[in-house]
N, CA, C and O atoms as a MOPAC input file, in Angstrom:
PM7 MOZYME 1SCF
protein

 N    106.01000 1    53.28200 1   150.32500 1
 C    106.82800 1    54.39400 1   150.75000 1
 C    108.29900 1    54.11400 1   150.44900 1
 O    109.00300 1    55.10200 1   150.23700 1
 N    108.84900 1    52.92500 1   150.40100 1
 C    110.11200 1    52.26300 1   149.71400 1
 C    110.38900 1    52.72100 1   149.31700 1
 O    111.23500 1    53.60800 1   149.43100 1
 N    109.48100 1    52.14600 1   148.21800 1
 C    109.28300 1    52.50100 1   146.63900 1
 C    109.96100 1    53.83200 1   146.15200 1
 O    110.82300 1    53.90300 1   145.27600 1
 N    109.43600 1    54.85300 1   146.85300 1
 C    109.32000 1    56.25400 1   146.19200 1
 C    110.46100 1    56.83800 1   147.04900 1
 O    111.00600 1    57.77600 1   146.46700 1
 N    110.82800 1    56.64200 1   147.90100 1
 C    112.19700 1    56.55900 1   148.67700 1
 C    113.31900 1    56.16600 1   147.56500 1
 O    114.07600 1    57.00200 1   147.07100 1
 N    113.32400 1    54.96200 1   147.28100 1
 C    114.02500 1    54.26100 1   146.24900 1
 C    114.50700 1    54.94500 1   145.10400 1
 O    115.71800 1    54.92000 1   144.88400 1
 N    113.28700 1    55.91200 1   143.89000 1
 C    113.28400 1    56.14000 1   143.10800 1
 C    113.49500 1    57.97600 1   143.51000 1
 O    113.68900 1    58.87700 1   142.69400 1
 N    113.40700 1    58.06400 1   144.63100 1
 C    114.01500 1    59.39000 1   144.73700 1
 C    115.72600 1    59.44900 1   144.82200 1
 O    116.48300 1    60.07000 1   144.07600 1
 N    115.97200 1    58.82600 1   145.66600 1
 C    117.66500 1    58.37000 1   145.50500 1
 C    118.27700 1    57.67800 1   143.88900 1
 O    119.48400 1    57.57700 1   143.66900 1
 N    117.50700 1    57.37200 1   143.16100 1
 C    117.57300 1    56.41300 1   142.19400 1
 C    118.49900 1    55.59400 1   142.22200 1
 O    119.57700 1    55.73400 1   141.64500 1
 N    118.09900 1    54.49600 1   143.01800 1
 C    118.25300 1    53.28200 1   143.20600 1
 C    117.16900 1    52.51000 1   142.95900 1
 O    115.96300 1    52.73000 1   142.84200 1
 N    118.04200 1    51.31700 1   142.89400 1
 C    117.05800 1    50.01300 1   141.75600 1
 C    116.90000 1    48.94100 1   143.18000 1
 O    117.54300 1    49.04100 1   144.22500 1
 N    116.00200 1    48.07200 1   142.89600 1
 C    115.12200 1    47.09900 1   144.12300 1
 C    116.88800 1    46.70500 1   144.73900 1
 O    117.29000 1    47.05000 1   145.85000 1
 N    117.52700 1    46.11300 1   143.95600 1
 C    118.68100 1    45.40400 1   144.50400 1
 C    119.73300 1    46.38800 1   144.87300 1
 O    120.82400 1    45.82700 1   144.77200 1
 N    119.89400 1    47.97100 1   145.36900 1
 C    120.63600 1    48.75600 1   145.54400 1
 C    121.52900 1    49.54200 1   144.61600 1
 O    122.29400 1    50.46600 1   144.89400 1
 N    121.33500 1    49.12200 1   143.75500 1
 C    122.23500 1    49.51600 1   142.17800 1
 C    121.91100 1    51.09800 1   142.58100 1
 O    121.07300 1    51.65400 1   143.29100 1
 N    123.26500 1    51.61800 1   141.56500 1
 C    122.59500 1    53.49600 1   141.80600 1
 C    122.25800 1    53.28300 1   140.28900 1
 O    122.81800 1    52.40400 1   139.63300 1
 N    121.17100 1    54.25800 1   139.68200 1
 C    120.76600 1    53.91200 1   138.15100 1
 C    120.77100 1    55.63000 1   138.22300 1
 O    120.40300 1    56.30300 1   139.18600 1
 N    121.28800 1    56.12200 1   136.94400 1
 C    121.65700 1    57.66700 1   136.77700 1
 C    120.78100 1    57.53000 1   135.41000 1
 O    121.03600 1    56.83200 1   134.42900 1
 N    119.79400 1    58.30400 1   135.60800 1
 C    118.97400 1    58.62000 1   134.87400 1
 C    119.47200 1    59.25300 1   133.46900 1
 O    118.85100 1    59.01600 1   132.43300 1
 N    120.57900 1    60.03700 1   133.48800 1
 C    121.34500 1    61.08900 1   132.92500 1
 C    121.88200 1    59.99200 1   131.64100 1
 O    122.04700 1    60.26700 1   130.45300 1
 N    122.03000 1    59.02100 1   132.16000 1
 C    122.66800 1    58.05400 1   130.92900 1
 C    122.00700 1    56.85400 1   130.41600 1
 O    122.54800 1    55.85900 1   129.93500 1
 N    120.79200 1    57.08300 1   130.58300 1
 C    120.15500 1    56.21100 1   130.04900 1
 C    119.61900 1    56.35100 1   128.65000 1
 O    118.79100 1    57.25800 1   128.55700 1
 N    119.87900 1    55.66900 1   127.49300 1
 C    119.72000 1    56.25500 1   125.77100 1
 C    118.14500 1    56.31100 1   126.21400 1
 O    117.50900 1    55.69600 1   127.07000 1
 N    117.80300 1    57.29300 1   125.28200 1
 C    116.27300 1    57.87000 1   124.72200 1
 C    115.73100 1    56.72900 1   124.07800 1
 O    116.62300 1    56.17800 1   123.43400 1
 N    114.28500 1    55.95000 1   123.94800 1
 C    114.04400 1    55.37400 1   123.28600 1
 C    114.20600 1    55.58100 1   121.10700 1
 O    113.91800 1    56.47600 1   120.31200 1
 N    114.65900 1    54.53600 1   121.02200 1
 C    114.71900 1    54.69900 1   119.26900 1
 C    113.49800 1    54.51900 1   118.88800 1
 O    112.83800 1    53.67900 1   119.49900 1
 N    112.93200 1    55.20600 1   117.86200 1
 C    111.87300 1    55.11600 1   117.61400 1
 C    111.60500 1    53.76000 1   116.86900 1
 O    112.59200 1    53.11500 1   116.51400 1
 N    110.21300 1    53.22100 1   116.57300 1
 C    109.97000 1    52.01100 1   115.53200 1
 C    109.85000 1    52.90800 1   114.42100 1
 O    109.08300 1    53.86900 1   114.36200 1
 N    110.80100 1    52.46200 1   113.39400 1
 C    110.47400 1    52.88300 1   112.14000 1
 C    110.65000 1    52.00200 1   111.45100 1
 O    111.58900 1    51.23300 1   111.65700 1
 N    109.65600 1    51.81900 1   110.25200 1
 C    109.32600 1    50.56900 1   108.91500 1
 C    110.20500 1    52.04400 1   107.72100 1
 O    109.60400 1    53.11700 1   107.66600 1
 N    111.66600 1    51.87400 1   106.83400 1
 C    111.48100 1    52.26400 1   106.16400 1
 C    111.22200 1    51.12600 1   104.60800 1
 O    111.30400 1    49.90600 1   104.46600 1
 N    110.91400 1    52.18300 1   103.72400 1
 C    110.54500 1    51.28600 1   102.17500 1
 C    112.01100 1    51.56300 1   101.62400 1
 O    112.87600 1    52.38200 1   101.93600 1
 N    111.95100 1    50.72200 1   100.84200 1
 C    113.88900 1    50.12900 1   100.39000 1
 C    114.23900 1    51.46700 1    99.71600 1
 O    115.30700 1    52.01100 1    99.99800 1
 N    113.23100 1    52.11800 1    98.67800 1
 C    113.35400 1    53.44300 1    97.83100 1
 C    114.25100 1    54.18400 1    99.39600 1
 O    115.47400 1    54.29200 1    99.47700 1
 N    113.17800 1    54.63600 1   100.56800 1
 C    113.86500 1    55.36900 1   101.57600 1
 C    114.89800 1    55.28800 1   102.35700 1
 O    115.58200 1    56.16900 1   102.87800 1
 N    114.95400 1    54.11200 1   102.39600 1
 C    116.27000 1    53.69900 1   103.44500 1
 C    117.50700 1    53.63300 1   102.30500 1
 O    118.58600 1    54.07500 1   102.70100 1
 N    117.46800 1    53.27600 1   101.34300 1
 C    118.50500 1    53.69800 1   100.16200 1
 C    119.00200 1    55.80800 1   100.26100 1
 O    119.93200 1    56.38400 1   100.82700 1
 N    117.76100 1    56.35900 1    99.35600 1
 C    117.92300 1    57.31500 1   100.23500 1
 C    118.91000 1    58.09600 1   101.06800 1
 O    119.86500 1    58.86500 1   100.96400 1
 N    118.07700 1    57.41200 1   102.03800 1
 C    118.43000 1    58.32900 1   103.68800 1
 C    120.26200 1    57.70200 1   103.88900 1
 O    121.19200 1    58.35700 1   104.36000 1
 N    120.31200 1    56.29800 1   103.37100 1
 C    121.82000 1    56.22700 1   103.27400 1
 C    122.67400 1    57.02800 1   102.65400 1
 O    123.56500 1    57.64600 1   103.23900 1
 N    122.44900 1    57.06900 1   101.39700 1
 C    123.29300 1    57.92600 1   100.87700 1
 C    123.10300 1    59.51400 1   101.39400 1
 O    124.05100 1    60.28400 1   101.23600 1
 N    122.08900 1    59.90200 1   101.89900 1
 C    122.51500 1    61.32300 1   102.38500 1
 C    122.92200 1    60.97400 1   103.79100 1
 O    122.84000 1    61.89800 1   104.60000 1
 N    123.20400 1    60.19700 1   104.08400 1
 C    123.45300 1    60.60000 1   105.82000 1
 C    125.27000 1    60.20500 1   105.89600 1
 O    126.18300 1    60.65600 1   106.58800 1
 N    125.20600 1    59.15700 1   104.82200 1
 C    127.48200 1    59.68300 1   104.21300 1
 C    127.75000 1    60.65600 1   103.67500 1
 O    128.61000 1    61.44100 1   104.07400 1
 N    126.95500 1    60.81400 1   102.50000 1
 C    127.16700 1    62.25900 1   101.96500 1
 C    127.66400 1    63.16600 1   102.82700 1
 O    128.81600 1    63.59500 1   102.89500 1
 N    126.26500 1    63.56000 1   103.79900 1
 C    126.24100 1    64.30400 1   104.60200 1
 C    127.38000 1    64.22000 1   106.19300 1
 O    127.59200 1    65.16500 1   106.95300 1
 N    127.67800 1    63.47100 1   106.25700 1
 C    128.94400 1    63.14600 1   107.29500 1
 C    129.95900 1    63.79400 1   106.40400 1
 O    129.96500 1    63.96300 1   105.18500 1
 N    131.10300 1    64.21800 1   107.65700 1
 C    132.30900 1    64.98800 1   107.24900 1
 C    133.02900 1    63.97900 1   106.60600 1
 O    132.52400 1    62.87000 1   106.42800 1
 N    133.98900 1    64.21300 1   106.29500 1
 C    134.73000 1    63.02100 1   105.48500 1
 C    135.83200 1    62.45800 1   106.27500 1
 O    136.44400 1    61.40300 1   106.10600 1
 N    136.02200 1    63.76200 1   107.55900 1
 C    137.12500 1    62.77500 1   108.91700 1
 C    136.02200 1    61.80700 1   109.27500 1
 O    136.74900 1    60.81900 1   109.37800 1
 N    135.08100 1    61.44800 1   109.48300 1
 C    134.39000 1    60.81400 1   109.86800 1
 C    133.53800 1    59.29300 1   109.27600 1
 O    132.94100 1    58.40900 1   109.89100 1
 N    133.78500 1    59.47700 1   108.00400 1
 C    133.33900 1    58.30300 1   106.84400 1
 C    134.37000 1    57.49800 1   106.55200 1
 O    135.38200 1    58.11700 1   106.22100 1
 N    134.46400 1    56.30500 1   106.56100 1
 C    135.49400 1    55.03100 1   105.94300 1
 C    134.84800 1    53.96300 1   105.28200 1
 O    133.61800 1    53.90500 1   105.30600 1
 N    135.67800 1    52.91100 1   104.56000 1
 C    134.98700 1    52.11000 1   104.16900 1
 C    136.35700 1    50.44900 1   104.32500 1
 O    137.51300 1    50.12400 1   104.05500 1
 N    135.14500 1    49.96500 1   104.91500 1
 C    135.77400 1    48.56400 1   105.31700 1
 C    136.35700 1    47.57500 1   104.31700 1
 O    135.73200 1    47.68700 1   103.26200 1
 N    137.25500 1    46.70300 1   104.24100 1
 C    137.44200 1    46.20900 1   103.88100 1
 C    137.00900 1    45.43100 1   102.46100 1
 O    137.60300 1    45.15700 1   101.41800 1
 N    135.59000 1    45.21400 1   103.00300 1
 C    134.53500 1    44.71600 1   101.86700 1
 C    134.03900 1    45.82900 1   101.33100 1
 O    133.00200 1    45.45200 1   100.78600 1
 N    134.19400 1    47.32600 1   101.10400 1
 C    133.67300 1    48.06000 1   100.60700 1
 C    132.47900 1    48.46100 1   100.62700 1
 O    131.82400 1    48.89700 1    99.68000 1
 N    131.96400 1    48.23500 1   102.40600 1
 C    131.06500 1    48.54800 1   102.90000 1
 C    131.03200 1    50.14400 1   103.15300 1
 O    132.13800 1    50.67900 1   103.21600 1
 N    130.09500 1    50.82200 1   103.27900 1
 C    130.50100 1    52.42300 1   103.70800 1
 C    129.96500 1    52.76000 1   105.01500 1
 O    128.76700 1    52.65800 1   105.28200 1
 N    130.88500 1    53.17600 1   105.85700 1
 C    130.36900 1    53.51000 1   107.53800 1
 C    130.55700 1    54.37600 1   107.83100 1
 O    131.21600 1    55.09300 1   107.07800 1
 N    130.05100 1    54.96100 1   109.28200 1
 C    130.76400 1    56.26400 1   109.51200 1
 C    130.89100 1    56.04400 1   111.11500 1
 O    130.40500 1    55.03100 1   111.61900 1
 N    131.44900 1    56.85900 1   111.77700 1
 C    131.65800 1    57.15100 1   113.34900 1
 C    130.45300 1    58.41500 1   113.68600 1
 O    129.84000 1    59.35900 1   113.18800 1
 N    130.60000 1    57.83900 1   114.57900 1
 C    129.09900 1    59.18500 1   115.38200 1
 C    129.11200 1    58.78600 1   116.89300 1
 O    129.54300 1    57.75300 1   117.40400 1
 N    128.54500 1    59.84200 1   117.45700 1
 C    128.52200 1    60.13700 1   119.01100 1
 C    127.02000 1    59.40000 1   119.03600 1
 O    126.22000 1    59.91100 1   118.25300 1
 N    126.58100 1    58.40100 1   119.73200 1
 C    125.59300 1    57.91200 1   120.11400 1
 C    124.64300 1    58.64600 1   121.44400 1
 O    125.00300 1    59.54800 1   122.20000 1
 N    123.80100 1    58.17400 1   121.42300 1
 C    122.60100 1    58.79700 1   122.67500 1
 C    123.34000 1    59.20900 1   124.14800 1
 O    122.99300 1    60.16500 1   124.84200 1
 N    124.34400 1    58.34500 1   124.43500 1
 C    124.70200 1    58.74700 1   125.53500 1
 C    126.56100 1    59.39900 1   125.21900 1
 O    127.56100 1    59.35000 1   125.93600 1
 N    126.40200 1    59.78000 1   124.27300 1
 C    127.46500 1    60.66300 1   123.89200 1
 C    129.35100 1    59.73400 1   123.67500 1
 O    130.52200 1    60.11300 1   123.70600 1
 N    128.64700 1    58.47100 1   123.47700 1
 C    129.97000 1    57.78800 1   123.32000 1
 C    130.27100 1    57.38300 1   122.10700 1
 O    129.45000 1    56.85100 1   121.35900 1
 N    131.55500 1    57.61900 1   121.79500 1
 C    131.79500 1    57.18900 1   120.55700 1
 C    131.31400 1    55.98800 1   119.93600 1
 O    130.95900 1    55.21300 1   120.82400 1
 N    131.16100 1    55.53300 1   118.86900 1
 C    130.73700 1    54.27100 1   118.45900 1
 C    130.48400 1    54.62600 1   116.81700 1
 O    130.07900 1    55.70900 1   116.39600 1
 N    130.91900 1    53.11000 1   115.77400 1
 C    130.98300 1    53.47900 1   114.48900 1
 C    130.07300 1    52.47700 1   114.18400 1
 O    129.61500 1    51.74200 1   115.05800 1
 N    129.77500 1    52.39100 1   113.00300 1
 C    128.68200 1    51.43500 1   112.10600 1
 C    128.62500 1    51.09400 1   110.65300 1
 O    128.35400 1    52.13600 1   110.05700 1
 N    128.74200 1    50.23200 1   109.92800 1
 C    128.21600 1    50.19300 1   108.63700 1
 C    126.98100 1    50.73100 1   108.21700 1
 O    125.99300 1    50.28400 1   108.80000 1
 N    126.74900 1    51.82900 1   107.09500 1
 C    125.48900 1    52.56400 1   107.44800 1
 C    124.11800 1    51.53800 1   107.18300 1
 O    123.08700 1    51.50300 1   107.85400 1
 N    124.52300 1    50.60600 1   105.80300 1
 C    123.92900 1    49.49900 1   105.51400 1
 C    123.26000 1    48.43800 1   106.15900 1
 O    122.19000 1    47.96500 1   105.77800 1
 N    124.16700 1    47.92500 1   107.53500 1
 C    123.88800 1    47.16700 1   108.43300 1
 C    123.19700 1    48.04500 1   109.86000 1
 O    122.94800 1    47.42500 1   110.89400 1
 N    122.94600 1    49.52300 1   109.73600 1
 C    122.48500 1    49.61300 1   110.95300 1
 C    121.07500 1    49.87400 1   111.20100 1
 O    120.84900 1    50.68800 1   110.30500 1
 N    120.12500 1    49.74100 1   111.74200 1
 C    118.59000 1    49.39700 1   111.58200 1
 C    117.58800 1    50.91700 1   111.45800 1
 O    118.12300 1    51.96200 1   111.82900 1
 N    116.22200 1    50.95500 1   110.95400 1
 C    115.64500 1    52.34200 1   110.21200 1
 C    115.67800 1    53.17000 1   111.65700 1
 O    115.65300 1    54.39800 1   111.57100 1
 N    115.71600 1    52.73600 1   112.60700 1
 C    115.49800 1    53.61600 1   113.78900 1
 C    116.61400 1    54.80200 1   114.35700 1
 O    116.49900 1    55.88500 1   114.93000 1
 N    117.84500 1    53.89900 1   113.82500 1
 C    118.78200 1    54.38700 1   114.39800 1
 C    119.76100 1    55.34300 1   112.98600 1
 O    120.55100 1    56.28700 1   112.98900 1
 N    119.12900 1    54.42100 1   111.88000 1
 C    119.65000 1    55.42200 1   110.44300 1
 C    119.16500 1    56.89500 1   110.62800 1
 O    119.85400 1    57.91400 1   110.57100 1
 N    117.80700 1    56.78000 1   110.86500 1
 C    116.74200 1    57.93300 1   110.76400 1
 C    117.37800 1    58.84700 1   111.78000 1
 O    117.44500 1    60.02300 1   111.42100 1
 N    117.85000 1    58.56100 1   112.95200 1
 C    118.19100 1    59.63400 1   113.86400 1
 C    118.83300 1    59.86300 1   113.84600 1
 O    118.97400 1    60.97400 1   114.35700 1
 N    120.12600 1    59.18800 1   113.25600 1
 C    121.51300 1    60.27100 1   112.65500 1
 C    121.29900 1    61.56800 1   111.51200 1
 O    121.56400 1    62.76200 1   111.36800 1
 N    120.50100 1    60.20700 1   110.69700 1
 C    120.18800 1    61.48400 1   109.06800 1
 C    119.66300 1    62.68000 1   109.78700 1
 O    120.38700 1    63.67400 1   109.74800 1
 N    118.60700 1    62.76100 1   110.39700 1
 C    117.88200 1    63.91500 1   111.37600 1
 C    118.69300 1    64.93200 1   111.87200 1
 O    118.51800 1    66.14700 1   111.78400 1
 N    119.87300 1    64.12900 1   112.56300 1
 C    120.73200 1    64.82200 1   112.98600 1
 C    122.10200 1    65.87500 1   112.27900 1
 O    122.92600 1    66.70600 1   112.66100 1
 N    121.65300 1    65.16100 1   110.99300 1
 C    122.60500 1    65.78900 1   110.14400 1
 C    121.45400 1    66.59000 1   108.85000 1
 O    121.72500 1    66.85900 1   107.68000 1
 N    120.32300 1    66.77900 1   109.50400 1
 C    119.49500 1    68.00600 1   108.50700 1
 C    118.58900 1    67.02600 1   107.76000 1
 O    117.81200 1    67.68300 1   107.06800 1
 N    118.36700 1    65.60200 1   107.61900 1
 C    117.19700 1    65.22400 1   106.70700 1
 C    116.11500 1    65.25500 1   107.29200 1
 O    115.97600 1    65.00000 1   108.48900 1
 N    114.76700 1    65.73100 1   106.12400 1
 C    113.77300 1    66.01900 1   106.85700 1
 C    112.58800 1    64.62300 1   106.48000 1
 O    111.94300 1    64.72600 1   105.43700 1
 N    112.51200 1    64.19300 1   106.78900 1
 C    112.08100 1    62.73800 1   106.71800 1
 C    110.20800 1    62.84900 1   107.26100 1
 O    109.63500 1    63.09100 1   108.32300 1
 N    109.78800 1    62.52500 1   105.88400 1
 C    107.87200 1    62.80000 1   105.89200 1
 C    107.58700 1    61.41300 1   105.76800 1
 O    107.83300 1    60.87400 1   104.68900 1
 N    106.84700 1    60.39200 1   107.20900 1
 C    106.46000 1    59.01900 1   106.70000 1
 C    105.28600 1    58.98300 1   105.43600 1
 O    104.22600 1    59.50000 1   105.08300 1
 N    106.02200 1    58.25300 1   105.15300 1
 C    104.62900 1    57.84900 1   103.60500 1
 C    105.11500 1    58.32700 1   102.45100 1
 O    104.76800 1    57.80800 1   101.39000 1
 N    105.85800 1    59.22700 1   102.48100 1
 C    106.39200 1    60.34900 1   101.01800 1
 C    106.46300 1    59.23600 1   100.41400 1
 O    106.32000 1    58.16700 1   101.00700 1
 N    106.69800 1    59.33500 1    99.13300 1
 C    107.19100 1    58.78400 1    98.04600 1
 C    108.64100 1    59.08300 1    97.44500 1
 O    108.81300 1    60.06900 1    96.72900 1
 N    109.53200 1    58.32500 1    97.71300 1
 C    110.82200 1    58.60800 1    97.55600 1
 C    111.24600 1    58.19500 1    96.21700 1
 O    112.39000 1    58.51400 1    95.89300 1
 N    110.72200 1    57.71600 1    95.60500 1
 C    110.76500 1    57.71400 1    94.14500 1
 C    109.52700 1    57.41600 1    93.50300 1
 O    108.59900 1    56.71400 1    93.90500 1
 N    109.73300 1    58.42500 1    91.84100 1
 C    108.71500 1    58.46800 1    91.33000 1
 C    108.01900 1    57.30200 1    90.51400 1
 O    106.84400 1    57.28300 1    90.15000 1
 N    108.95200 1    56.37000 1    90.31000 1
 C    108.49400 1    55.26800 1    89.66800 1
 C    107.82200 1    54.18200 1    90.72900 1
 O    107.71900 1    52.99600 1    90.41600 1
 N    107.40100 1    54.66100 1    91.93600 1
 C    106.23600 1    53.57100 1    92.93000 1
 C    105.01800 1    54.53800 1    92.36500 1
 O    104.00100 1    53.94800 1    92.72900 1
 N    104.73100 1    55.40100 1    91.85200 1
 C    103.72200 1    55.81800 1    91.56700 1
 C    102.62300 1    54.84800 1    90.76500 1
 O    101.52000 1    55.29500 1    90.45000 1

């Protein structure tokens, strides 16, 4: 009866208040193939505004974006992992079919 006491107030065993409201959505597991994640990079800069795209020092290419819980935060698009590439590109219109063949020469 705690328990459900507890999680109606949402509070955690040790009294913490935990706000459901801000907790990120799980990222999905995604395996992409190098053809796709190449790809989905270049359309997801492309596809970013251009206030929003820079490139670092090393001539890496990144962009800024509002994350799951709506806070700013930027990334190298290169260095950031298929789960979290995929749900920006998504977010900016790619329509992403697992298995496709993203180029014709894996045929």
């Amino acid at each position: 009866m705690l328990k459900r006491l507890m999680e109606a107030l949402n509070l955690d065993a040790d009294g913490a208040v935990r706000r459901t409201e801000f907790e990120p959505a799980p990222v999905p597991e995604v395996l992409l193939s190098p053809n796709e994640r190449e790809a989905m990079e270049s359309f997801l800069f492309d596809a970013t505004s251009s206030a929003f795209r820079y490139i670092d020092r090393d001539g890496r290419k990144g962009i800024v974006f509002y994350d799951d819980r709506g806070r700013a935060a930027c990334g190298v698009v290169r260095d950031m992992d298929d789960g979290l590439l995929l749900g920006l590109a998504q977010r900016e219109g790619y329509e992403y079919v697992p298995g496709a063949v993203a180029f014709m020469g894996d045929i």
